[in-house]
Every structure is written in structure tokens, then in C-alpha cells.
KOLSEMI-543932 format. One record per residue (C-alpha): z, x, y; residue number from 1; residue in three letters. Coordinates in Angstrom, 2 decimals. Example, Ala and Ser with C-alpha at 12.3 -4.5 7.8 and 13.67 -1.06 7.14 Angstrom:
((7.80, 12.30, -4.50), 1, 'Ala')
((7.14, 13.67, -1.06), 2, 'Ser')
REM end
This chain:
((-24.74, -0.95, -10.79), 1, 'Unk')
((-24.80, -1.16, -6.96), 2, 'Unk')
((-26.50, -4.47, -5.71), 3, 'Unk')
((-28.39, -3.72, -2.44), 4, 'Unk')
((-29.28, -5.08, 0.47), 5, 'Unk')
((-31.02, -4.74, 3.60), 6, 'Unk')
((-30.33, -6.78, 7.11), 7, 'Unk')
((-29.91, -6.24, 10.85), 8, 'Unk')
((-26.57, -6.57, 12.80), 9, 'Unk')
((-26.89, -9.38, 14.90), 10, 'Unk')
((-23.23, -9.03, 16.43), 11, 'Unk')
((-19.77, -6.62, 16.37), 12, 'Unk')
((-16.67, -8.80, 15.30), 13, 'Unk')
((-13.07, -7.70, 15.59), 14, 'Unk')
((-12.18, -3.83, 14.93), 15, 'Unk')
((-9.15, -1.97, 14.05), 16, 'Unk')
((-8.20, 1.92, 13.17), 17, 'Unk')
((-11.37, 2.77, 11.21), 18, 'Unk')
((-13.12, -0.39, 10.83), 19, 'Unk')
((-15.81, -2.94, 12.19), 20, 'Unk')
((-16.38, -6.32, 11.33), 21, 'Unk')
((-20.61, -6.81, 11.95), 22, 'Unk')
((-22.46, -9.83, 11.56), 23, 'Unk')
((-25.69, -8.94, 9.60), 24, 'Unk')
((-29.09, -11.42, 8.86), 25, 'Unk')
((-29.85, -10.66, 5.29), 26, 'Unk')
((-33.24, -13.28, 5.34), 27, 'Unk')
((-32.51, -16.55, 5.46), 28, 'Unk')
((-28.10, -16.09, 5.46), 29, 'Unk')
((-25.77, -14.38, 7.99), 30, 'Unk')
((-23.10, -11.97, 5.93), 31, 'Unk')
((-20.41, -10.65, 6.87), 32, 'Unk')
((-19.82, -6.65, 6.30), 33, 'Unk')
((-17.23, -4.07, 7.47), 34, 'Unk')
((-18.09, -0.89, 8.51), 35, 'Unk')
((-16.59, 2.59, 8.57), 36, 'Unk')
((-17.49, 4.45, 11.24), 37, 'Unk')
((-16.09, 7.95, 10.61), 38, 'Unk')
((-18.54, 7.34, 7.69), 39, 'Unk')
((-21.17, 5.61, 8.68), 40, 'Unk')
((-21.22, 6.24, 12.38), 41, 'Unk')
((-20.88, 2.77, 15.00), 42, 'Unk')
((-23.22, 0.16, 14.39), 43, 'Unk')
((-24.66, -1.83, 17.35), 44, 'Unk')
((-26.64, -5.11, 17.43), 45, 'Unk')
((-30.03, -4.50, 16.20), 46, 'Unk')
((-29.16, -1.96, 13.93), 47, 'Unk')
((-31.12, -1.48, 10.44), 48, 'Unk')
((-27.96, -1.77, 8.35), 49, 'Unk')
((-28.52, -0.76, 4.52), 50, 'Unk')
((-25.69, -2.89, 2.20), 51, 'Unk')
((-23.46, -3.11, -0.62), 52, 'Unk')
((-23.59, -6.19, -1.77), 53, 'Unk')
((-21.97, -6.08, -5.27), 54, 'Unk')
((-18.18, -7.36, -5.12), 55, 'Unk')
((-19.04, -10.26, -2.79), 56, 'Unk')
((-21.94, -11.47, -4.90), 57, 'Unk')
((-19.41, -11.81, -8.13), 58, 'Unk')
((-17.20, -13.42, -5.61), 59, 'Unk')
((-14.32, -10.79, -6.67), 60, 'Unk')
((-11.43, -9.68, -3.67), 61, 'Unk')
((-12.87, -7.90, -1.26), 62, 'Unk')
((-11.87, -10.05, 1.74), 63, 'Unk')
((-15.16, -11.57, 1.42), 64, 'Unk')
((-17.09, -8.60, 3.06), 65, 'Unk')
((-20.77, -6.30, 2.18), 66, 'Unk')
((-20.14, -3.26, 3.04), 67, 'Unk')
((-22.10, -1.26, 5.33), 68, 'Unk')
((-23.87, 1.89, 3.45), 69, 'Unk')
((-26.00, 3.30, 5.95), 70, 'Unk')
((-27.60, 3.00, 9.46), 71, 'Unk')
((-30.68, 4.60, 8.30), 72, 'Unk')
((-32.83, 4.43, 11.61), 73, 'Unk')
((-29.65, 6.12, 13.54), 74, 'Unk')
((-27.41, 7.83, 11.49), 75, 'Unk')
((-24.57, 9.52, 12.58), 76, 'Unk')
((-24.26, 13.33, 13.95), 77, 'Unk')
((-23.30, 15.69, 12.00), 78, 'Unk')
((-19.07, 16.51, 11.84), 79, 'Unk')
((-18.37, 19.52, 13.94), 80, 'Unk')
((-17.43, 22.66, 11.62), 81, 'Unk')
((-14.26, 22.84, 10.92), 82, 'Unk')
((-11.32, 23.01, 8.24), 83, 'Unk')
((-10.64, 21.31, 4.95), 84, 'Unk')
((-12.47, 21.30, 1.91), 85, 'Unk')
((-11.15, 18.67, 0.33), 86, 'Unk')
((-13.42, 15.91, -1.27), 87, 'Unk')
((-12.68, 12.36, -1.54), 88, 'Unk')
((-14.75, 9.83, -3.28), 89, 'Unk')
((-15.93, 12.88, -5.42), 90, 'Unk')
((-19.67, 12.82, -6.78), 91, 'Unk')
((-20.14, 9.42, -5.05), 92, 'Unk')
((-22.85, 8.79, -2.21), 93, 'Unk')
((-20.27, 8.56, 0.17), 94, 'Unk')
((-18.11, 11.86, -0.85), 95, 'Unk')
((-16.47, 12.52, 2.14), 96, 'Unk')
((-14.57, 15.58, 2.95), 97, 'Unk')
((-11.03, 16.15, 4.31), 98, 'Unk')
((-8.14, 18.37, 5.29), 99, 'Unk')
((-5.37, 17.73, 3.06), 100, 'Unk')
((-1.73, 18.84, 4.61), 101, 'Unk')
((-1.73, 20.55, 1.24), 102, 'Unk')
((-4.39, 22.97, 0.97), 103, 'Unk')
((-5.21, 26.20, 2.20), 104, 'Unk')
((-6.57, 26.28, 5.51), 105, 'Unk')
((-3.93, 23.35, 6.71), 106, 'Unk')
((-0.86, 24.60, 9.40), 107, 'Unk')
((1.76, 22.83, 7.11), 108, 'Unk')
((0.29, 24.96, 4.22), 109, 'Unk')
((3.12, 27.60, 4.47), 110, 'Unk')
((5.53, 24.71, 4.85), 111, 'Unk')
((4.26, 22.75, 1.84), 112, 'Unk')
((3.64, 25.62, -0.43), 113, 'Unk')
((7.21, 25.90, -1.81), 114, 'Unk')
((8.52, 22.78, -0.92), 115, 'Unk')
((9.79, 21.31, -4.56), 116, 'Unk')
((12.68, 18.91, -3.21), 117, 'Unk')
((12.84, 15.31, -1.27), 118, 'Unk')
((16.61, 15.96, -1.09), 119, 'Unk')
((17.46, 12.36, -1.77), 120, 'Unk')
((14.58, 10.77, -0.02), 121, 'Unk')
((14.66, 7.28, -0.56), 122, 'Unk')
((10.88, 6.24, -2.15), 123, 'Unk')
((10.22, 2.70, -2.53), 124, 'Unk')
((7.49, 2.02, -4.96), 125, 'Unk')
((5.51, -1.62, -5.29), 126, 'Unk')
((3.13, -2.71, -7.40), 127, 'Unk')
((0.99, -4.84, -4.63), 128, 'Unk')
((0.01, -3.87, -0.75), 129, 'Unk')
((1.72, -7.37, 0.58), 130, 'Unk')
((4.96, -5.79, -0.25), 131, 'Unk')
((4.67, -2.97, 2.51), 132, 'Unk')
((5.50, -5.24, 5.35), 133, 'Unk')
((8.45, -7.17, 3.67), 134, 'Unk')
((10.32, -3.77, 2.46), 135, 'Unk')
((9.70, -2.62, 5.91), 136, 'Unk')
((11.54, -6.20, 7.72), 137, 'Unk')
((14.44, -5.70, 4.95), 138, 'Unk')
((14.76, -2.10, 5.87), 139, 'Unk')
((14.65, -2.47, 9.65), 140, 'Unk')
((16.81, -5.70, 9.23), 141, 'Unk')
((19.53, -3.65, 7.74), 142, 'Unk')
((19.47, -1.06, 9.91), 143, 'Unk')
((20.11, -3.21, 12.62), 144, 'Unk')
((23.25, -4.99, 10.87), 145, 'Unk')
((24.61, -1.67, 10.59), 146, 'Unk')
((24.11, -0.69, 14.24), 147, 'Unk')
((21.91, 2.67, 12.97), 148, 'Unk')
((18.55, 3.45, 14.06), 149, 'Unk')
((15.43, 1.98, 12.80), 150, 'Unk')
((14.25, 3.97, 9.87), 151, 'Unk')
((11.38, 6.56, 10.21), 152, 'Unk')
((9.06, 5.23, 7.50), 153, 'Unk')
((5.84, 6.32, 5.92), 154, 'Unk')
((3.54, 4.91, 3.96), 155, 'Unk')
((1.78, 6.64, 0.81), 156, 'Unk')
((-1.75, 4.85, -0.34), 157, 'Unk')
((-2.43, 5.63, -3.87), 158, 'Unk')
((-5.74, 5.72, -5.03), 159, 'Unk')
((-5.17, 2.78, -7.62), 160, 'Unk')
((-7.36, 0.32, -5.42), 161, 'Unk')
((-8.56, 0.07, -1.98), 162, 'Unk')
((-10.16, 3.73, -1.34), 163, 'Unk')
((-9.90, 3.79, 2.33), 164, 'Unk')
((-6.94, 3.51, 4.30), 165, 'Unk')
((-8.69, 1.35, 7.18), 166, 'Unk')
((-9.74, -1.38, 5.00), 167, 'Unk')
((-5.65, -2.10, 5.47), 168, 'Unk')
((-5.70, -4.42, 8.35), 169, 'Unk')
((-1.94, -4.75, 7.88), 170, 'Unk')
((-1.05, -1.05, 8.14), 171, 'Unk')
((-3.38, -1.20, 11.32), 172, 'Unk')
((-0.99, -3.38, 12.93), 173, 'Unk')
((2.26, -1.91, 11.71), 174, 'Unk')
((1.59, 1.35, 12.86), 175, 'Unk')
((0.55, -0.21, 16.60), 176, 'Unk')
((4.38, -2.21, 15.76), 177, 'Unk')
((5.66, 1.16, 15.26), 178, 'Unk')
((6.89, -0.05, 12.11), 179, 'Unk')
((5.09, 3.09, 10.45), 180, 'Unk')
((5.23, 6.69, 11.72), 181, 'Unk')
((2.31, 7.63, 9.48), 182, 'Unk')
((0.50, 7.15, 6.60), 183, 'Unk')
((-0.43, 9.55, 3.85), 184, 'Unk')
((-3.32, 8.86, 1.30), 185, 'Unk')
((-3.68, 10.86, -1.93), 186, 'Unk')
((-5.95, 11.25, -4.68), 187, 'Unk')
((-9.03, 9.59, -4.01), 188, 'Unk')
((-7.85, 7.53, -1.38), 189, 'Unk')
((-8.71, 8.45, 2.37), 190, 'Unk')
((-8.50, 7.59, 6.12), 191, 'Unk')
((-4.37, 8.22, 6.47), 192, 'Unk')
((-2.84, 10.24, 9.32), 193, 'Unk')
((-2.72, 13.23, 6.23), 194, 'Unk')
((-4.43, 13.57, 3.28), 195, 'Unk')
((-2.76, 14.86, 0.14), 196, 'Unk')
((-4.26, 16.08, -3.26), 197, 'Unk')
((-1.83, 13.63, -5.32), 198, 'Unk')
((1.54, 11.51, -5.22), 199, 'Unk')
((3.69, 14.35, -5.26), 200, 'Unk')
((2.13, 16.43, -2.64), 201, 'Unk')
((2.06, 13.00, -0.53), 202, 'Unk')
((5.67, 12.31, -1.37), 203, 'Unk')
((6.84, 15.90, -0.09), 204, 'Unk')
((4.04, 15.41, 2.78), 205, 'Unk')
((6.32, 12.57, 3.90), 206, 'Unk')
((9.49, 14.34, 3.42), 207, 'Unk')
((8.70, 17.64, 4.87), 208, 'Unk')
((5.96, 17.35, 7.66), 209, 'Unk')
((6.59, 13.76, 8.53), 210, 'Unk')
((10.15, 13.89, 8.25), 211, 'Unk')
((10.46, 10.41, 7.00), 212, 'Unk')
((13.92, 8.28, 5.92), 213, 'Unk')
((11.90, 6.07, 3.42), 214, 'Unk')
((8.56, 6.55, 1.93), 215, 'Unk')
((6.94, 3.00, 1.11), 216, 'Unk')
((4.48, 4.34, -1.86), 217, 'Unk')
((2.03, 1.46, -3.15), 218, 'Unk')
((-1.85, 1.29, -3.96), 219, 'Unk')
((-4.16, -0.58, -1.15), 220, 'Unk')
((-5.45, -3.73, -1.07), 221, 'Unk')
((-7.45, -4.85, -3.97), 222, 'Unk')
((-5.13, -5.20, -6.77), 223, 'Unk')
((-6.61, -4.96, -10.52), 224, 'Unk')
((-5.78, -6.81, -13.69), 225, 'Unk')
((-7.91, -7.66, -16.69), 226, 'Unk')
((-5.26, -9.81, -18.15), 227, 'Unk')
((-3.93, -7.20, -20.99), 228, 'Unk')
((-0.91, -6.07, -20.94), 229, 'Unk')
((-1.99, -2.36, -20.12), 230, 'Unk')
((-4.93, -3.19, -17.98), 231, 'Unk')
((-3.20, -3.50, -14.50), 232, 'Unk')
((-3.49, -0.95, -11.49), 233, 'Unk')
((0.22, -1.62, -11.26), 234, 'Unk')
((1.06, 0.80, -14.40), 235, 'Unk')
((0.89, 3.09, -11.18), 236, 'Unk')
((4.25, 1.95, -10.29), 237, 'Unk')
((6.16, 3.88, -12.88), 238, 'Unk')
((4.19, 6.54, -12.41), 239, 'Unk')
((5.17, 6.86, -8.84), 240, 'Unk')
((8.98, 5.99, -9.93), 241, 'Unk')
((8.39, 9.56, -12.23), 242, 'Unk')
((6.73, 11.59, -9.11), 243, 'Unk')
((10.20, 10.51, -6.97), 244, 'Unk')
((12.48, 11.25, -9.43), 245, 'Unk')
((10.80, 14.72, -10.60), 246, 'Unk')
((11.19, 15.59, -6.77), 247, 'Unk')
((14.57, 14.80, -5.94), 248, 'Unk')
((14.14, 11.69, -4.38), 249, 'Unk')
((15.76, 8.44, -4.87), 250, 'Unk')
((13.06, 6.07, -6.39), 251, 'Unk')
((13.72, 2.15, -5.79), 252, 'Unk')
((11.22, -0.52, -8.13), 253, 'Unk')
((9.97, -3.01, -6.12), 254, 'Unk')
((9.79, -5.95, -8.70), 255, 'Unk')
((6.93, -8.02, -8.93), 256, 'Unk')
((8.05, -11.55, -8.51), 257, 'Unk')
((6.94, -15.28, -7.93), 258, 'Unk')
((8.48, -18.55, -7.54), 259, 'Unk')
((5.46, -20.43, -6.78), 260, 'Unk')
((2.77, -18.41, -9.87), 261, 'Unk')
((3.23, -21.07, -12.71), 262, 'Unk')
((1.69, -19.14, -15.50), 263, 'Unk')
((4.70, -17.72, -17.72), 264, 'Unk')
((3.36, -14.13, -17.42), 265, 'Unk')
((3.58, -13.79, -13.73), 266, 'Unk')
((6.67, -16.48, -12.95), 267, 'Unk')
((9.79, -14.80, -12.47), 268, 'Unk')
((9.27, -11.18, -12.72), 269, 'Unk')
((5.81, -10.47, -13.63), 270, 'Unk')
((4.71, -8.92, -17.22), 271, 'Unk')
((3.20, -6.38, -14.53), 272, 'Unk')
((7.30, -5.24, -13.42), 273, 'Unk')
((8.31, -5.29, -16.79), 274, 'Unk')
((5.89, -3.10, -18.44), 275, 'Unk')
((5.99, -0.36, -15.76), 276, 'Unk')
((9.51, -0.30, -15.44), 277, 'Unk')
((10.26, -0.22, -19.58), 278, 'Unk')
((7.56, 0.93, -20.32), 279, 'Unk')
((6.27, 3.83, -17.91), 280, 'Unk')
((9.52, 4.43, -16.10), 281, 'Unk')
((10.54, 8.01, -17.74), 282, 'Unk')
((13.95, 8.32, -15.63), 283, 'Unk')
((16.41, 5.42, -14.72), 284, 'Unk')
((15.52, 3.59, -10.78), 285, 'Unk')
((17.19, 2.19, -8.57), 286, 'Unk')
((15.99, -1.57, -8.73), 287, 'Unk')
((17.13, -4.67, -6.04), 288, 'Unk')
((17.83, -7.92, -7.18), 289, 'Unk')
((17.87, -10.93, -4.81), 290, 'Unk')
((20.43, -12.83, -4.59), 291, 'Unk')
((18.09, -15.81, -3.76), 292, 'Unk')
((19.25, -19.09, -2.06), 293, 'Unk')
((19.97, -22.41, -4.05), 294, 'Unk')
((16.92, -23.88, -3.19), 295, 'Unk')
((15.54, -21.21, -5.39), 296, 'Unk')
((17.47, -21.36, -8.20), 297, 'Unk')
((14.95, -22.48, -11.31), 298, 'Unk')
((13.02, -18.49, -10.32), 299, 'Unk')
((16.39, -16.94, -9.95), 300, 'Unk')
((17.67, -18.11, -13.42), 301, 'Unk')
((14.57, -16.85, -14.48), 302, 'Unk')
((14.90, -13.44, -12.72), 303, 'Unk')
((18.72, -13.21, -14.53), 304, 'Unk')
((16.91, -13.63, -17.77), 305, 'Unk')
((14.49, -11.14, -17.33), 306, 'Unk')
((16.74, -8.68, -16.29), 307, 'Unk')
((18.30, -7.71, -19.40), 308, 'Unk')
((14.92, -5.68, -20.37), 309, 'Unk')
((15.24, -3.70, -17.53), 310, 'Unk')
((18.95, -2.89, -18.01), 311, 'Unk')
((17.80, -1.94, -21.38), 312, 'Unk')
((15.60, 0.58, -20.36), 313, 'Unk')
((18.33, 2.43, -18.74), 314, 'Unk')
((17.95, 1.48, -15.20), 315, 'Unk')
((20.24, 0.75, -12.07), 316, 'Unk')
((20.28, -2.88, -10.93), 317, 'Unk')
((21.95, -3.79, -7.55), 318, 'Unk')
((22.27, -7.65, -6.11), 319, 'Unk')
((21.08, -7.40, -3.07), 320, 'Unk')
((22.53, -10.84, -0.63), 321, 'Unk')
((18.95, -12.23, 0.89), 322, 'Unk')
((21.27, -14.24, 4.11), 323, 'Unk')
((19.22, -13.65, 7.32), 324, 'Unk')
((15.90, -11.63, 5.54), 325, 'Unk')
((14.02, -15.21, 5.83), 326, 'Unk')
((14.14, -14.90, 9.29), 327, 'Unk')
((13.62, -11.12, 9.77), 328, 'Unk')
((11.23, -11.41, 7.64), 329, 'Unk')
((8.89, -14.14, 9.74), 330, 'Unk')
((9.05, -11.70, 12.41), 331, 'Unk')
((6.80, -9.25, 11.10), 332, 'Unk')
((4.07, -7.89, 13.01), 333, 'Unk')
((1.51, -9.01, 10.49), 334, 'Unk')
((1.00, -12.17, 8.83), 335, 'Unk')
((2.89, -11.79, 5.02), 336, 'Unk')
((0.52, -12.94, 2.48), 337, 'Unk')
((0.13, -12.29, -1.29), 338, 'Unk')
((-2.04, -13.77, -3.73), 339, 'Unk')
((-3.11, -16.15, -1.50), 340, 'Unk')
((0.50, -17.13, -0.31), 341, 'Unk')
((2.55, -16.93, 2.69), 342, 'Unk')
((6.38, -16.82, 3.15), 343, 'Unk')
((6.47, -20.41, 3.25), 344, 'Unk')
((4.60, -20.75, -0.01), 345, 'Unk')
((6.46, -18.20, -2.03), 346, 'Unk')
((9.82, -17.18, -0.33), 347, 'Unk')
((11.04, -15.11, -3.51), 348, 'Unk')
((8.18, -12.71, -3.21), 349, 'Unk')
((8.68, -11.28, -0.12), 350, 'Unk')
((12.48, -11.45, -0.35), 351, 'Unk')
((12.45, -9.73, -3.32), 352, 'Unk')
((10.55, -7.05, -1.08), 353, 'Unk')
((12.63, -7.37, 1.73), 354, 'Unk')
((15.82, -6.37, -0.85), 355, 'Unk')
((14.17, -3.24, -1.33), 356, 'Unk')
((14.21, -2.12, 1.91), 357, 'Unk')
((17.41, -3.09, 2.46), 358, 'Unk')
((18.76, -1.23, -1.04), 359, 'Unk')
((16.56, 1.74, 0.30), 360, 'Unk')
((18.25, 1.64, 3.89), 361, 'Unk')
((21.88, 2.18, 1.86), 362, 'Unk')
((20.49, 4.78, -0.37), 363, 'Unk')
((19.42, 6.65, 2.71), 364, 'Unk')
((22.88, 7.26, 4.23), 365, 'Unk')
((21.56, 4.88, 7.11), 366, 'Unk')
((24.92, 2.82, 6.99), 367, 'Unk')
((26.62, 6.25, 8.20), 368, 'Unk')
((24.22, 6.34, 10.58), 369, 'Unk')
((21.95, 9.09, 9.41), 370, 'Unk')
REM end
């Protein structure tokens, strides 16, 4: 059930690709909603502004936001006719429709329509969106210790939480870094530079039309857990390991891993990891270890512990040295947060990321200079 509201912006906050922060007066309180405008059209003070209310009154993670449903007094023009027939959001109020790179009336259709191969496309796969920037640092970090060119990256939203693409205020400011040359959303998920019908159209999207070195494939912001050990948005993860490897590509795990989460499930590498890389994982990955620093050691004996189960299941580990990633790391473009914590709060985390991108950067050739 949808939990409604009705106010009137009283001001425009800050704004980035897709996205509006407004001010609204619901009553008696001010809230704080986003807006969409390629949905909703641009909201201006005084605006009747119907609401979604529902996440932020159960207090769950949606940056603490209502969402904007409707300017009802002024809505939006029509879209100029044109191609793409794609829906998104399907048989919700807000369907919206698209051109996916994929279908039929799209110029790369011809180019896409036999395309069955990644040719050894590195595609990095994580189970949270605060991994994107920190495989992007390790990536660009090794690239420069090897005297190649940046990478060519792109980034492929699944559909596992955060719908639209410009809720990511993170991707907004890699791709103004040039950290990103694109982004590709897929299945349900919307707002990237291309749309595609599902991973594997996405991956070859990236590969093909792009022309990426490394894909970066994880869901958006908003991750979901219920606290079983199925009933996790990350299960994704292997999923998107199986799309990489069915195309050709060279699919690197992200692991899921803190030094600062005390409960037993998540410390280490998280139940989360484990279960989509033993358990969902059809084909054997490529998967980075960090070779952390001694002040780390209690989560890296832990880590060495763990990583028998994955070995197990058939898979490829590589230690990955972490020397000099702290500091490439803390100059990212964006601020590096997960779970609530920064690089300063939980170093492994993001260095465990960081490995990837530097495992992926090797896999790609890139030390040959490719």
C-alpha cells in the first residue's frame, strides 16, 4: 500500500543528472522529496506536489526522501513521438517507456542482433552500489602503475534495487569525473545512457556499442535483506557472474566484506558473498583477495578462513597486494560510504573493492597496454 501525501514546494535544493531535491510543507512539517523530472516534469516553488510517502514513514533506506508523484496543477507535456517501445516499471503508475539499444527500432539493433561474445571482457560484479567507486580507484590506480591508459569503464544497474539510475548521486559525479563512459540499466531499471531488456543484452551493450575495457555490473542503491539466508538482493551477484561467463567474458566476484560489521554473519566475508558465490555461481570466477595491512589482521585471518568455501566451489582466487589503494582510493570523486561507513571506518571494504579493479585491470590485457 502506497501512503500519500499532499504539500506545496516551498524551495528547489541541490540537483544532479535526473534529479531534484524540493522542500515541500506537508501541514504542520517541512519534508524533504526528490523529484524526477523526465517523469514528473520540473517542479517550482509553489507547486501542488502529490507524494509518496511510504519508505520514509517506516524509516527504511531511502536517503531519507518522499518522493514526488505528480504535479497535478501543471503536469508535464507530452514526450515528442518517437522510437522505443520498451516499458519500464511495467503495470505501475509510473510505467515509463524507453528505447532499449536492444530492440527493434534502435541504430545498434543490427549491431546487437548477433552479437553472442564479450571476447574476454573483464565484468566485475558486486553485491552493493558503494563498491562502484572503489573498483573504479583500484582499476584506474593500476592502470597508472603500469603506465597504460585509464580504462574505458561502464556501469550496468540491475534492477535488484534502486529503479532509476538518477537516484545514484555517486554515478552522477563519476560520470562528470569521467570515471564512467556510460551507464547501462536493464530490466526494470531506467534513466542510464542505454537501456537494455536484461543483464546479458546490457553486458554485450557495454562490450559492443560502448566499447568498454571493464563493465562494473551491480544493483543501485537500496540494498535488500530480510535476514535469511536466501532473502538478499545480492543472490543477483552470481547471477550476473553466470550472464559473464555464458558470454565470453571474464567475470571477477567482488566479495562482500567488513572489518568494522561485528555480527558473525556479515564480519569477514559476508554470508551474502558466500552464498552467491557457492551457491549461485554455476561456472568458476575470478575472485581478488586483499592482501590487507597488519593493522588489519584479526578481518584478514578471518577472510583466510573463509576462503576455503569458495575454493571449494571451484573458483579462482588471486592475492591481490592493497600498498598505495588507501590513498588512491581517498581520491575518489565521490565520498566512499557503505552501510553507514566511510574509508576511515571500514578500510577492508573498499579495499577489498579496490582489488577488484585492480585484478580486472590485469585480466584486461591493460598491463600490455591494451
Amino acid at each position: 500500500m502506497i501512503t500519500w501525501r499532499e504539500g506545496v514546494v516551498t524551495e528547489l535544493g541541490r540537483a544532479w543528472t535526473g534529479s531534484i531535491e524540493v522542500q515541500v510543507s506537508v501541514g504542520d512539517e517541512t519534508l524533504r522529496a526528490l523529484a524526477y523530472p523526465d517523469l514528473v516534469g520540473h517542479p517550482r516553488p509553489g507547486d501542488r506536489v502529490l507524494l509518496n510517502t511510504t519508505a520514509l514513514a517506516r524509516g527504511l533506506g531511502t536517503g531519507g526522501y518522499a518522493f514526488v508523484v505528480a504535479l497535478p496543477d501543471r503536469l508535464p507535456p507530452d514526450p515528442p513521438p518517437g522510437p522505443g517501445h520498451i516499458i519500464k516499471s511495467r503495470y505501475t503508475p509510473l510505467q515509463t517507456m524507453v528505447l532499449a539499444a536492444d530492440e527493434q527500432e534502435s541504430p545498434f539493433h543490427s549491431q546487437l542482433a548477433d552479437a553472442a561474445d564479450l571476447n574476454g571482457l573483464p565484468v566485475v560484479v558486486a553485491d552493493l552500489h558503494s563498491a562502484l567507486p572503489a573498483v573504479l580507484a583500484g582499476a584506474r590506480w593500476a592502470a597508472g602503475q603500469a603506465g597504460a591508459a585509464r580504462p574505458r569503464v561502464a556501469y550496468l544497474m540491475t534492477d535488484d534495487a534502486a529503479l532509476p539510475v538518477w537516484f545514484s548521486r555517486a554515478v552522477a559525479g563519476l560520470r562528470e569525473a569521467d570515471w564512467l563512459i556510460g551507464t547501462i540499466s536493464v530490466g526494470q531499471a531506467f534513466g542510464g545512457d542505454h537501456e537494455a531488456v536484461n543483464v546479458h543484452t546490457g553486458l554485450l551493450v557495454a562490450r559492443h556499442v560502448l566499447g568498454a575495457d571493464l563493465v562494473v555490473v551491480a544493483q543501485g542503491p537500496g540494498n535488500v535483506g530480510t535476514g535469511t539466508a536466501w532473502g538478499f538482493s545480492g543472490v543477483a551477484v552470481g547471477e550476473a557472474l553466470n550472464a559473464a561467463a555464458a558470454l565470453g567474458g571474464a567475470p571477477v566476484a567482488v566479495l562482500r566484506v567488513s572489518g568494522a560489521d561485528r555480527r558473525t554473519r556479515h564480519y569477514g566475508i559476508s554470508h551474502h558473498s558466500l552464498t552467491a558465490l557457492t551457491k549461485v555461481a554455476l561456472r568458476p570466477v575470478h575472485i581478488p583477495v586483499p592482501v590487507l595491512p597488519a593493522a588489519l589482521a584479526e578481518v584478514a585471518d578471518r577472510i583466510q578462513e573463509q576462503s576455503g568455501a569458495l575454493t571449494a566451489a571451484g573458483h579462482r582466487l588471486y592475492p591481490v597486494g592493497t600498498d598505495g589503494l588507501s590513498e588512491a582510493l581517498a581520491q575518489s570523486p565521490v565520498p566512499l560510504s557503505t552501510m553507514g561507513r566511510g574509508l576511515d571506518q571500514d578500510p577492508a571494504s573498499f579495499l577489498t573493492a579496490a582489488v577488484a579493479g585492480v585484478l580486472a585491470h590485469t585480466l584486461s590485457g591493460g598491463d600490455q597496454g591494451r
